[in-house]
Backbone and ligand atoms as CSV (ligand in chain L), in Angstrom:
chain,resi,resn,atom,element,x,y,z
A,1,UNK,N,N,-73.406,12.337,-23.620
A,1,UNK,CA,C,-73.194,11.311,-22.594
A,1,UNK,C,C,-73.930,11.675,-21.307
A,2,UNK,N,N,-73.801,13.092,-20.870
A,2,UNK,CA,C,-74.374,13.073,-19.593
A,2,UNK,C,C,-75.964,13.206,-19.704
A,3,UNK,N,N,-76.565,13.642,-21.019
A,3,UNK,CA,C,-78.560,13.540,-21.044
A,3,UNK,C,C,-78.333,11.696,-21.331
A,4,UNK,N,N,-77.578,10.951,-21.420
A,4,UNK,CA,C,-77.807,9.762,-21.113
A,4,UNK,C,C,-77.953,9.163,-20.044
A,5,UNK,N,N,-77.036,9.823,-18.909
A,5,UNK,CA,C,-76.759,8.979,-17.522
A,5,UNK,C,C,-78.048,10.101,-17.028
A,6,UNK,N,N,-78.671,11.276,-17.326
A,6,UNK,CA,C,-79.738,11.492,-17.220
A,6,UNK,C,C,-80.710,10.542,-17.232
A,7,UNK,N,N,-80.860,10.156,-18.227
A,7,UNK,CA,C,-81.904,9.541,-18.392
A,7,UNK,C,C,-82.013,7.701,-17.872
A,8,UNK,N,N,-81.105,7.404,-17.383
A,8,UNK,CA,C,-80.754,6.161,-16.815
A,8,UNK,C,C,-81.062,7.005,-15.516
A,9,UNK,N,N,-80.934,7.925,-14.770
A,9,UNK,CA,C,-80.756,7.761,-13.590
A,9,UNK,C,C,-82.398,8.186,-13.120
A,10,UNK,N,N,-83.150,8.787,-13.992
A,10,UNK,CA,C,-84.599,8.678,-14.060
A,10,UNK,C,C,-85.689,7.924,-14.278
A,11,UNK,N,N,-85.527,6.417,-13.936
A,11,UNK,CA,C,-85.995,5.745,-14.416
A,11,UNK,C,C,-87.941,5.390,-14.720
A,12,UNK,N,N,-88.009,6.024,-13.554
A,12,UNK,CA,C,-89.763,6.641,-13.572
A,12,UNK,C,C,-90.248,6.784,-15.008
A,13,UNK,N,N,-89.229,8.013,-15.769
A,13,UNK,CA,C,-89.598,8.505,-17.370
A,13,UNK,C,C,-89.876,7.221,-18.298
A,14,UNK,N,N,-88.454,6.524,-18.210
A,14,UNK,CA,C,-88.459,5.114,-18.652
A,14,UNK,C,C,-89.860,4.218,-18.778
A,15,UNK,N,N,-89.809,4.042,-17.316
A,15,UNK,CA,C,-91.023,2.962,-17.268
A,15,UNK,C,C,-92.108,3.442,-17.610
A,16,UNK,N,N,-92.599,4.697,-17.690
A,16,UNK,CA,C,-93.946,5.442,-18.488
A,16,UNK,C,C,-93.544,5.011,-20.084
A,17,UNK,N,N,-92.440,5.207,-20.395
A,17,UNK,CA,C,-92.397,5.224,-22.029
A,17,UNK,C,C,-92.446,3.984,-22.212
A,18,UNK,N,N,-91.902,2.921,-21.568
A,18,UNK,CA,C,-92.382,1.344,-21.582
A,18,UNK,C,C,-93.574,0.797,-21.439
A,19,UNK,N,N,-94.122,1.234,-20.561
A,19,UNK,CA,C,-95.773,0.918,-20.014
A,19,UNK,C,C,-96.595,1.270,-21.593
A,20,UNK,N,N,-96.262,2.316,-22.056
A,20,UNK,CA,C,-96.861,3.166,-23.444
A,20,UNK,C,C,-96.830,2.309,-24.508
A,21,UNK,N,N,-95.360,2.366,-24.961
A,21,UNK,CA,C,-94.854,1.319,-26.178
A,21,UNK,C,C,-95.423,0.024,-25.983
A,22,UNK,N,N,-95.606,-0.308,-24.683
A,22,UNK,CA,C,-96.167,-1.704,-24.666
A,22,UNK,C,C,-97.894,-1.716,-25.204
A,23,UNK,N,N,-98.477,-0.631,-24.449
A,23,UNK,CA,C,-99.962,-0.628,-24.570
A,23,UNK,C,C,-100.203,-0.306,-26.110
A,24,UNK,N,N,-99.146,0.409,-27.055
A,24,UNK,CA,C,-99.283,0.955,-28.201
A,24,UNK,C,C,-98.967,-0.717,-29.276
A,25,UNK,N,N,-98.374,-1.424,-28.698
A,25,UNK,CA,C,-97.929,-2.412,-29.562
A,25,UNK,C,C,-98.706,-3.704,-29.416
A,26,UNK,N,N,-99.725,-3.533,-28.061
A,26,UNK,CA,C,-100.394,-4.592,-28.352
A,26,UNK,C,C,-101.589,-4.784,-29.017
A,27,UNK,N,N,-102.243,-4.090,-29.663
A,27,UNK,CA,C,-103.385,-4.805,-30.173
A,27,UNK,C,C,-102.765,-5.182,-31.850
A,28,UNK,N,N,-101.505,-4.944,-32.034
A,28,UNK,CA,C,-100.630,-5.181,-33.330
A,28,UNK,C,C,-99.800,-6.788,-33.585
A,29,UNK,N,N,-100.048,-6.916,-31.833
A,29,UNK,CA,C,-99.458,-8.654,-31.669
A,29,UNK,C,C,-99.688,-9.141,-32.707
A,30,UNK,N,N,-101.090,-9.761,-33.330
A,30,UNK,CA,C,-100.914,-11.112,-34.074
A,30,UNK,C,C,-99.907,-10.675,-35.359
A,31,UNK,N,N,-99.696,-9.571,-35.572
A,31,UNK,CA,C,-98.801,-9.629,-36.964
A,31,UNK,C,C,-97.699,-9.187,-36.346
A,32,UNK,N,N,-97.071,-9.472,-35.147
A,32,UNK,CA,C,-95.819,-9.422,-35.084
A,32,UNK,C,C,-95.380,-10.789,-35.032
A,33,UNK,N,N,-94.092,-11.102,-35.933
A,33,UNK,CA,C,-93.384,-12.121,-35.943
A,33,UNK,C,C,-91.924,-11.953,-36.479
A,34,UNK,N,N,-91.590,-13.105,-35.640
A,34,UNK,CA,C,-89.914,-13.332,-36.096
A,34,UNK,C,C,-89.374,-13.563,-37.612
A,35,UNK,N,N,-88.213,-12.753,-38.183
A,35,UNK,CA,C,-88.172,-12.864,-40.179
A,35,UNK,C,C,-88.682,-11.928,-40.261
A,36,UNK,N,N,-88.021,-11.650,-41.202
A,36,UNK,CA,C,-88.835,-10.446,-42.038
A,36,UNK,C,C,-88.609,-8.751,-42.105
A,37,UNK,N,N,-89.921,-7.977,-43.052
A,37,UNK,CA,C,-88.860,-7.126,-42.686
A,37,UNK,C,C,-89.281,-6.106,-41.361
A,38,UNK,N,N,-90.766,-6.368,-41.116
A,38,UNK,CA,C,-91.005,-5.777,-39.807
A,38,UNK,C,C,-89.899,-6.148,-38.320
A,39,UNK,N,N,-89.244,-7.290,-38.254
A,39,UNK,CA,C,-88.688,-7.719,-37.584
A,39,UNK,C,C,-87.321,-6.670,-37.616
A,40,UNK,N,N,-87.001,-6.648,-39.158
A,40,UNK,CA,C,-85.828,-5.590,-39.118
A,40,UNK,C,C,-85.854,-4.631,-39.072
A,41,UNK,N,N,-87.168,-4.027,-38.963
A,41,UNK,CA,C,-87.381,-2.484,-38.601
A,41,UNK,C,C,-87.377,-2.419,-37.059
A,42,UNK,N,N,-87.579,-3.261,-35.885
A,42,UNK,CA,C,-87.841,-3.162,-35.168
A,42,UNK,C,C,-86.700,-3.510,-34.307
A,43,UNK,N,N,-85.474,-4.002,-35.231
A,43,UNK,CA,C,-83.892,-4.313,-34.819
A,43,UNK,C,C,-83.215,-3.154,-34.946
A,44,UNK,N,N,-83.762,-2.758,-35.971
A,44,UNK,CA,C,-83.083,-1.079,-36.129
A,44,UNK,C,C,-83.422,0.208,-35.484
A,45,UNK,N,N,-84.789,-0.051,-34.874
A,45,UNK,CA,C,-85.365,1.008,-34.054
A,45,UNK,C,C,-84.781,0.530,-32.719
A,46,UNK,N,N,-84.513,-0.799,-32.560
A,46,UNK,CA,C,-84.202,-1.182,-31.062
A,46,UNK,C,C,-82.339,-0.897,-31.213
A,47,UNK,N,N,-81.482,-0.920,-31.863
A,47,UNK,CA,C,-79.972,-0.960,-31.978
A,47,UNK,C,C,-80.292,1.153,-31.498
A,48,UNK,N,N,-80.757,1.434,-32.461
A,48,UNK,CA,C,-80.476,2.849,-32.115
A,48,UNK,C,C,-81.251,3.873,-31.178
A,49,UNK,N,N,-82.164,3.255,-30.240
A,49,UNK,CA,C,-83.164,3.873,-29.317
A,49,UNK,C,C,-81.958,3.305,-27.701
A,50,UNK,N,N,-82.158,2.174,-27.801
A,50,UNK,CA,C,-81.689,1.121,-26.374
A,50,UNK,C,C,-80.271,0.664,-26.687
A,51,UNK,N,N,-79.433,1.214,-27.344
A,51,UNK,CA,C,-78.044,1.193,-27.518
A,51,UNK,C,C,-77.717,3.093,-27.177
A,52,UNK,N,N,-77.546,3.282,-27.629
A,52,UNK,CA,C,-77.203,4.969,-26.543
A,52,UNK,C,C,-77.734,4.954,-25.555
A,53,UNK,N,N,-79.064,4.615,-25.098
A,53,UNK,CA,C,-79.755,5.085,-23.910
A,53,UNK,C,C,-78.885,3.408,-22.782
A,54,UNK,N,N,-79.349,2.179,-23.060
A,54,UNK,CA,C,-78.534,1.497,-22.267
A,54,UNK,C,C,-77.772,0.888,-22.515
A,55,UNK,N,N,-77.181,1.109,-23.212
A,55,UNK,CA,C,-76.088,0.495,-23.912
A,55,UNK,C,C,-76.248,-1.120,-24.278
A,56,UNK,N,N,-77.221,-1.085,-24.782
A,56,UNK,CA,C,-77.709,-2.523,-25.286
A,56,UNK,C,C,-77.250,-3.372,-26.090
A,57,UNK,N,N,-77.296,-4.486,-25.225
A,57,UNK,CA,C,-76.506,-5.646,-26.379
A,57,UNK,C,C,-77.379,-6.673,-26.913
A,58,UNK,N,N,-78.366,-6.264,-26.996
A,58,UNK,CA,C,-79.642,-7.175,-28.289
A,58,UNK,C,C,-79.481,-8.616,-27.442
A,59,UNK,N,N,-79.798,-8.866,-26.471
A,59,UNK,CA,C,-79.823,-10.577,-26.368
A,59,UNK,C,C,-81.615,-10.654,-26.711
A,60,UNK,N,N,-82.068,-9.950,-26.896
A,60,UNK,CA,C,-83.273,-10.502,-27.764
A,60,UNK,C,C,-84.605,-10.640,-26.395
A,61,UNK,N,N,-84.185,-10.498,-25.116
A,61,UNK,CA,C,-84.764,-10.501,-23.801
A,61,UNK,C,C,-84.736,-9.766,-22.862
A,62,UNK,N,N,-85.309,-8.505,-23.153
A,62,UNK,CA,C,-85.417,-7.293,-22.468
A,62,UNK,C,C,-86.144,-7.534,-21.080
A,63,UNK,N,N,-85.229,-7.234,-20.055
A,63,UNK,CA,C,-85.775,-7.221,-18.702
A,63,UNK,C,C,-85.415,-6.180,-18.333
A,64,UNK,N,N,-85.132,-5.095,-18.942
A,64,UNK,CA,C,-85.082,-3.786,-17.926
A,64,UNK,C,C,-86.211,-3.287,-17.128
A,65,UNK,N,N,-87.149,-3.313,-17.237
A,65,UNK,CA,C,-88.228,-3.068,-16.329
A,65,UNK,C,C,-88.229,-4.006,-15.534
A,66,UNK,N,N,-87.355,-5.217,-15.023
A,66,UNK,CA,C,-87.223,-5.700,-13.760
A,66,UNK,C,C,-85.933,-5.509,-13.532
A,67,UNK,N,N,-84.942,-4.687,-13.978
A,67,UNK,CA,C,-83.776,-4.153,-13.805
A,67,UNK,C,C,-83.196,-3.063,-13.220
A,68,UNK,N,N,-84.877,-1.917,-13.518
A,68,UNK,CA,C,-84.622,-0.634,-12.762
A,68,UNK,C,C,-83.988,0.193,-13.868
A,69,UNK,N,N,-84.487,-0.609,-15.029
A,69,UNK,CA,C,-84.296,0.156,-16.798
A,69,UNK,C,C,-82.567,0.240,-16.944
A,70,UNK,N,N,-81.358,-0.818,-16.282
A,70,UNK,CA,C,-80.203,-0.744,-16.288
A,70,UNK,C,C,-79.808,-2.017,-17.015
A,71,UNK,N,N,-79.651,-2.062,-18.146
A,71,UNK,CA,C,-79.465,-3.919,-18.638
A,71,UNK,C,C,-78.339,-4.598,-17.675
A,72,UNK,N,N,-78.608,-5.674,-17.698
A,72,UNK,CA,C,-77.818,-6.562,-16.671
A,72,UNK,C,C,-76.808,-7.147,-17.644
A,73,UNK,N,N,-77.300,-7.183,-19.062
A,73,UNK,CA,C,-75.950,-7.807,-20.212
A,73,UNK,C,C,-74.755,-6.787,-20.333
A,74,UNK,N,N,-75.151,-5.659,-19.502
A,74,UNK,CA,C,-73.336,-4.785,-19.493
A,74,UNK,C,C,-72.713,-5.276,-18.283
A,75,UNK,N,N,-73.668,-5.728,-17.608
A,75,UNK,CA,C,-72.450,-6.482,-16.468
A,75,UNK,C,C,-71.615,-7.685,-16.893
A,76,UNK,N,N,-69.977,-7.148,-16.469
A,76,UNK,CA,C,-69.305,-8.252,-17.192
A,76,UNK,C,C,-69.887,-9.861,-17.042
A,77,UNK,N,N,-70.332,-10.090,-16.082
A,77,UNK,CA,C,-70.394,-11.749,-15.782
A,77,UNK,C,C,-72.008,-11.880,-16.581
A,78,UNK,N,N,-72.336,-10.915,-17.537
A,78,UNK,CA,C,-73.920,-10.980,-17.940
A,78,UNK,C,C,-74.631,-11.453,-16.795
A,79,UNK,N,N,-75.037,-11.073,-15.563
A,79,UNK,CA,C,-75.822,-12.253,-14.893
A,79,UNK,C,C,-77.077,-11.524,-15.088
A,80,UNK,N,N,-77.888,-12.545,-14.692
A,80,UNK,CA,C,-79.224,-11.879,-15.301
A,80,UNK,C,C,-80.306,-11.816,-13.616
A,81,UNK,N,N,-79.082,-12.195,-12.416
A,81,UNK,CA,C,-79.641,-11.957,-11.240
A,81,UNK,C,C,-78.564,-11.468,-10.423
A,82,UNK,N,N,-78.276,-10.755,-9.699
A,82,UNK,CA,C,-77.639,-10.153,-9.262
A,82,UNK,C,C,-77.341,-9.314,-8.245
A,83,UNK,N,N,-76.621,-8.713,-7.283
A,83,UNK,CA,C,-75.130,-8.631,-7.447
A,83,UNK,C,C,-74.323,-10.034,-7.390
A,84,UNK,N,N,-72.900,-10.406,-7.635
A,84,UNK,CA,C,-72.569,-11.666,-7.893
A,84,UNK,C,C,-72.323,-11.980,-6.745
A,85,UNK,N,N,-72.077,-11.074,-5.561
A,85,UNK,CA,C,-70.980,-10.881,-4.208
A,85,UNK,C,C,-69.612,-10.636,-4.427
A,86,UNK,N,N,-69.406,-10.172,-5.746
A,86,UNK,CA,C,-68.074,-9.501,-5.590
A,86,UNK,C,C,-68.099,-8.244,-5.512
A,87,UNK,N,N,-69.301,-7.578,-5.212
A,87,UNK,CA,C,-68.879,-5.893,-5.245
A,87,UNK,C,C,-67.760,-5.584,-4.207
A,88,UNK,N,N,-66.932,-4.376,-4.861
A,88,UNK,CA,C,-65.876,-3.958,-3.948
A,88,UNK,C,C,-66.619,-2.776,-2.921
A,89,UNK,N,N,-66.139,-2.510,-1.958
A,89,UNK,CA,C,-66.615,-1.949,-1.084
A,89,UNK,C,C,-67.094,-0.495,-1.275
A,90,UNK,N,N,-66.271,-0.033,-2.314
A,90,UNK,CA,C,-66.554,1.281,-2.948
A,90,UNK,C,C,-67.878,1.315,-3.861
A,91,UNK,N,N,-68.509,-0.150,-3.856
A,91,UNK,CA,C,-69.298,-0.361,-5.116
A,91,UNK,C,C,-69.191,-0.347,-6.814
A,92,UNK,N,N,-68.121,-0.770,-6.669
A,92,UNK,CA,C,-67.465,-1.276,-7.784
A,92,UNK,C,C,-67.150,-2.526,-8.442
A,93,UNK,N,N,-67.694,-2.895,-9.706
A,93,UNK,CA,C,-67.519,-4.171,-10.379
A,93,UNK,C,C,-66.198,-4.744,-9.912
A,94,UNK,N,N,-66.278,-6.027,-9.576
A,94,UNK,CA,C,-64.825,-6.754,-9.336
A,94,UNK,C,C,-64.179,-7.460,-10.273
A,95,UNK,N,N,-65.028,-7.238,-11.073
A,95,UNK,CA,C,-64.094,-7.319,-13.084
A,95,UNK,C,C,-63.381,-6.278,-13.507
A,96,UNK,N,N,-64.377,-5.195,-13.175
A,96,UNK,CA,C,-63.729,-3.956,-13.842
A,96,UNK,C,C,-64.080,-2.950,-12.994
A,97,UNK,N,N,-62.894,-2.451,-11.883
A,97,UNK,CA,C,-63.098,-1.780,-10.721
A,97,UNK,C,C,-63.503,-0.125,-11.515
A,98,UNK,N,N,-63.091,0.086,-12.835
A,98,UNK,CA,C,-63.188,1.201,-13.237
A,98,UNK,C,C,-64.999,1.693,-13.395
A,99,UNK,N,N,-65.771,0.855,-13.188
A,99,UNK,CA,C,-66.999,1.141,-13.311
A,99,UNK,C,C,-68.103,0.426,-12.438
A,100,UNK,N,N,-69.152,1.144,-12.036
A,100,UNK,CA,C,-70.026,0.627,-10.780
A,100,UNK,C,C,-70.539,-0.458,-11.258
A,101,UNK,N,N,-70.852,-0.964,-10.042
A,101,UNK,CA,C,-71.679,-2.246,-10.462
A,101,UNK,C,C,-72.629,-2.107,-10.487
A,102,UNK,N,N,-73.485,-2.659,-11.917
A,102,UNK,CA,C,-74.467,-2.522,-13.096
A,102,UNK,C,C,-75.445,-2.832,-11.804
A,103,UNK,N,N,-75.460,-4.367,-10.867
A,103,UNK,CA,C,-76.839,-4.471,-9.831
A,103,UNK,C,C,-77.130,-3.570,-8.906
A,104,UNK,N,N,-75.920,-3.177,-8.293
A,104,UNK,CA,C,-76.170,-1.715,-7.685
A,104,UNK,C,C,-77.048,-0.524,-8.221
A,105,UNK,N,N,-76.278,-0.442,-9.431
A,105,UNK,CA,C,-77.349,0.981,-10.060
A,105,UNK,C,C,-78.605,0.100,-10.278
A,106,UNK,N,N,-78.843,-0.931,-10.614
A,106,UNK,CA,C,-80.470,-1.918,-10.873
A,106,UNK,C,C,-81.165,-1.086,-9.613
A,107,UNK,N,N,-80.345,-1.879,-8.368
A,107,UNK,CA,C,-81.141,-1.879,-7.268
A,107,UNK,C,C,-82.002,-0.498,-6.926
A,108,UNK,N,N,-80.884,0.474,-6.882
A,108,UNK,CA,C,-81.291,1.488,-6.692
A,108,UNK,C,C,-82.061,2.650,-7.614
A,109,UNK,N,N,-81.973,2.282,-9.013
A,109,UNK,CA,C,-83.306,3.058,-9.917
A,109,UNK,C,C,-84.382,2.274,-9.601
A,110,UNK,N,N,-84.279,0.600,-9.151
A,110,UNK,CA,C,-85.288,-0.023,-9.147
A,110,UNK,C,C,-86.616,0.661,-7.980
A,111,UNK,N,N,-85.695,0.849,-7.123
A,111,UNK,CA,C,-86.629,1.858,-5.841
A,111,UNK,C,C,-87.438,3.035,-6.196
A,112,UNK,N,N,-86.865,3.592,-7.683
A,112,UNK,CA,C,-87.902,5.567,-8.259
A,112,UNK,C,C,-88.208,4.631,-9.170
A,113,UNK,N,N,-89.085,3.515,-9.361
A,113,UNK,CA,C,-89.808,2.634,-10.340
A,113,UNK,C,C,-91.161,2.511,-9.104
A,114,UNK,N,N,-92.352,3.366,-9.857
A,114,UNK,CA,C,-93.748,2.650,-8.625
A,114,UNK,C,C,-94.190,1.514,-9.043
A,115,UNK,N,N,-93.962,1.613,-10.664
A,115,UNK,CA,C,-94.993,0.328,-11.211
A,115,UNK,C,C,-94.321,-0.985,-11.184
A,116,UNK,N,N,-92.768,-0.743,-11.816
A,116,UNK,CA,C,-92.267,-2.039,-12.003
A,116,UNK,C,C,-91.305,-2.624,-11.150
A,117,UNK,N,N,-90.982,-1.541,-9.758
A,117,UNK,CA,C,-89.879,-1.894,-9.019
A,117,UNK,C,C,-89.789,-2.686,-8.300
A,118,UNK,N,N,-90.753,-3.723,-7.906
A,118,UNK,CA,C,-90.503,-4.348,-7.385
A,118,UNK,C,C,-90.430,-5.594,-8.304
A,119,UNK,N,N,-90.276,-5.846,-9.487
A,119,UNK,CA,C,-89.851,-6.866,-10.440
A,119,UNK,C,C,-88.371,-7.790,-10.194
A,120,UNK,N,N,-87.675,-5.979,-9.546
A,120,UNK,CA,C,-86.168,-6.770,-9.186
A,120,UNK,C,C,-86.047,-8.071,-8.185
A,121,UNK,N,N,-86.893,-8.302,-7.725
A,121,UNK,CA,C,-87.559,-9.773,-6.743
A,121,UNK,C,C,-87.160,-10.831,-7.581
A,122,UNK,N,N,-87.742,-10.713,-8.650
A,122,UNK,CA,C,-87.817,-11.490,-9.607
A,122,UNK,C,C,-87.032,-12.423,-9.867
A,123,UNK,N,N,-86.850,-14.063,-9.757
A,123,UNK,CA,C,-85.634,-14.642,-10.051
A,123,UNK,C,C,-85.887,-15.095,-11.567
A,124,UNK,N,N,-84.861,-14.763,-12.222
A,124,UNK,CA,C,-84.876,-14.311,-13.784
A,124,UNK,C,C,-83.794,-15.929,-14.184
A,125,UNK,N,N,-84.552,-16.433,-15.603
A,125,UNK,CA,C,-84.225,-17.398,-15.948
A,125,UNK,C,C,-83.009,-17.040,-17.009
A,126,UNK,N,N,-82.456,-18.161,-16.826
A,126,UNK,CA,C,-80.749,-18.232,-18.012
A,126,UNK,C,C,-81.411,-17.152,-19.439
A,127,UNK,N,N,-80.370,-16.469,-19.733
A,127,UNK,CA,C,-80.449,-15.783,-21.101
A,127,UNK,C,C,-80.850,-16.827,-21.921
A,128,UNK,N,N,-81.629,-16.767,-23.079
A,128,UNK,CA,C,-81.913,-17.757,-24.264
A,128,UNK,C,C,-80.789,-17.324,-25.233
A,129,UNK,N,N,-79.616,-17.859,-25.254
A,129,UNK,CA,C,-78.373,-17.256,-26.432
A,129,UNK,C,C,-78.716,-17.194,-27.896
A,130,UNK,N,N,-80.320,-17.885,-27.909
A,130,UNK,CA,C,-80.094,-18.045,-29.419
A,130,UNK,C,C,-80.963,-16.784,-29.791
A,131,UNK,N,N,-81.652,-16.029,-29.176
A,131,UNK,CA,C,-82.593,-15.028,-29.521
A,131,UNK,C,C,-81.361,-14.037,-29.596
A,132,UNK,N,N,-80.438,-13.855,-29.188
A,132,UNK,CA,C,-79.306,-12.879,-29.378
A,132,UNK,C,C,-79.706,-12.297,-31.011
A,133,UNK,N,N,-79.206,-11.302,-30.605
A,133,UNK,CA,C,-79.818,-10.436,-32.098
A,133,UNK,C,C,-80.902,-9.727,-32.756
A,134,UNK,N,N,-82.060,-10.422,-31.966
A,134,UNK,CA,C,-83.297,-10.231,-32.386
A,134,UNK,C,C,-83.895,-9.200,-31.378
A,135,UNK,N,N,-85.205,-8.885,-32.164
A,135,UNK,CA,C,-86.226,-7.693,-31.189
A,135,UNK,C,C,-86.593,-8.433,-30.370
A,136,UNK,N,N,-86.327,-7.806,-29.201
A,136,UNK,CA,C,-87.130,-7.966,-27.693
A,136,UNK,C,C,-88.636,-7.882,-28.103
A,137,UNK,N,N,-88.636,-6.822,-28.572
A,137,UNK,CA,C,-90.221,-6.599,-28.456
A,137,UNK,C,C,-91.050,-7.175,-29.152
A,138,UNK,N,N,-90.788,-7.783,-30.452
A,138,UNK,CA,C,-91.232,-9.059,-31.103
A,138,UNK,C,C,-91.132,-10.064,-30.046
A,139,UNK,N,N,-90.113,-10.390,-29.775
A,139,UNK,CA,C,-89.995,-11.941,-28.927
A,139,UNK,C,C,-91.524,-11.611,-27.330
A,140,UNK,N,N,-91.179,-10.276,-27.209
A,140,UNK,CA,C,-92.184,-10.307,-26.121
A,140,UNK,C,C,-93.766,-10.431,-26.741
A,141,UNK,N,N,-93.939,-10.075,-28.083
A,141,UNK,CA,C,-95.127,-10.140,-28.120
A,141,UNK,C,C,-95.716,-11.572,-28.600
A,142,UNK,N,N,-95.085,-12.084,-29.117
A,142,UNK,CA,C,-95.172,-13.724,-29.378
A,142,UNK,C,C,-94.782,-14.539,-28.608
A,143,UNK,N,N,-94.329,-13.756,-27.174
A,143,UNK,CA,C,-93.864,-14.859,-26.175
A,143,UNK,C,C,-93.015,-15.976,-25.857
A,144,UNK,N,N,-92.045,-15.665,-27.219
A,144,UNK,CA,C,-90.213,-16.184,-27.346
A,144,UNK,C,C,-89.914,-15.592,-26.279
A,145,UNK,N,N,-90.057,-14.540,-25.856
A,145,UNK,CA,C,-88.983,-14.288,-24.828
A,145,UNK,C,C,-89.055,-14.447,-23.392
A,146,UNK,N,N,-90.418,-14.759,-23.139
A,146,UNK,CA,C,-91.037,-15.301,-22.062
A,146,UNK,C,C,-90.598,-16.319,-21.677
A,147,UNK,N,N,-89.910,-17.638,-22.586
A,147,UNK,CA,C,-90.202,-19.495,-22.941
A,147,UNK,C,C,-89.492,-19.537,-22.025
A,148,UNK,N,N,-89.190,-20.211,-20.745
A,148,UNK,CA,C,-88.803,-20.644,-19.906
A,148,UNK,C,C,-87.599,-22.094,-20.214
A,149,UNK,N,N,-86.340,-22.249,-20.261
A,149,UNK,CA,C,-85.365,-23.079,-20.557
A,149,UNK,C,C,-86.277,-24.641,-19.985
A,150,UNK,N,N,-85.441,-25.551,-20.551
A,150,UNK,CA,C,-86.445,-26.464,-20.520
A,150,UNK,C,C,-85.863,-27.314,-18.514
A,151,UNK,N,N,-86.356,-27.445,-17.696
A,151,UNK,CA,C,-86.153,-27.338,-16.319
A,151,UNK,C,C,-86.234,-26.756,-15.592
A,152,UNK,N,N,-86.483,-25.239,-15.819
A,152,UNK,CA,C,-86.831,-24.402,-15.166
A,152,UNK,C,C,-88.371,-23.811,-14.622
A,153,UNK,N,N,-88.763,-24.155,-13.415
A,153,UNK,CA,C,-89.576,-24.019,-12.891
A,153,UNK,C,C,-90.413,-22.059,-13.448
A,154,UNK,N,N,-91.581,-22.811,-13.787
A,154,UNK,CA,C,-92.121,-20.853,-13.688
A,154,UNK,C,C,-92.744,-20.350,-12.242
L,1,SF4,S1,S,-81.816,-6.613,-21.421
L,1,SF4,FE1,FE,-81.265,-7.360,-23.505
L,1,SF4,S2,S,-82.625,-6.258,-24.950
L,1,SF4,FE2,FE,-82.754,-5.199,-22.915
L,1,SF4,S3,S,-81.291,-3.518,-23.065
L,1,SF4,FE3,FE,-80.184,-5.275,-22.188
L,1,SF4,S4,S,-79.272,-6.437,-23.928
L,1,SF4,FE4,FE,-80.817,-4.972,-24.723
């Protein structure tokens, strides 16, 4: 547990190993797609890499690199922009005073981020509920996870 909150609280390491995986996975784009069984290799590498490290809940739309590498789907209210204005003064979730609030820790790994920290700017569109389940990193490379809800300004 604690080489975990290690490694959450380093987020620099993070965003190098992201920047990497990304540069390593793109010239592989056109044969990534949704189905199948590459898809399920890449559900199973993602459940057991980004589930211990952030405790990931697969919505299929990885924004931790505009998060400050802290998923925003462990915050109870899922918001995907954040803080809600209920932090308690101690900095504590006002759902669940027993644990900090998830935008807080965003904000502040977001600051030891050079490349991607200032992403947290970012006003981030509604979760897509139906990609729930699926690889982020598929959806990012085919650009499902990009698709903008239908009204929402890019
Ligand atoms: S943002 Fe989505 S894919 Fe990324 S760690 Fe959180 S739940 Fe998992």
């Amino acid at each position: 547990m604690r080489i975990m909150s290690w490694i959450q609280n380093h987020p620099r390491v993070l965003e190098v190993v992201y920047s990497r995986a990304q540069a390593a996975l793109r010239p592989f784009r056109r044969w990534l797609r949704r189905g199948g069984t590459i898809e399920r290799v890449f559900i199973v590498g993602e459940i057991a890499t980004k589930g211990p490290i952030f405790d990931c809940r697969m919505c299929g739309q990885c924004i931790l690199h505009s998060t400050g590498m802290t998923c925003p789907m462990t915050c109870p209210k899922t918001m995907r922009n954040g803080p809600c204005g209920g932090v308690r003064l101690d900095g504590t979730c006002e759902v669940r005073p027993e644990m900090p609030c998830v935008w807080l820790q965003a904000w502040e790994r977001s600051k030891r981020m050079p490349a991607f920290g200032d992403e947290i700017l970012l006003l981030q569109p509604p979760v897509d509920r139906r990609l729930e389940g699926t690889s982020a990193w598929i959806n990012e490379a085919t650009g499902e996870g990009a698709r903008m809800p239908p009204g929402w300004g890019a």
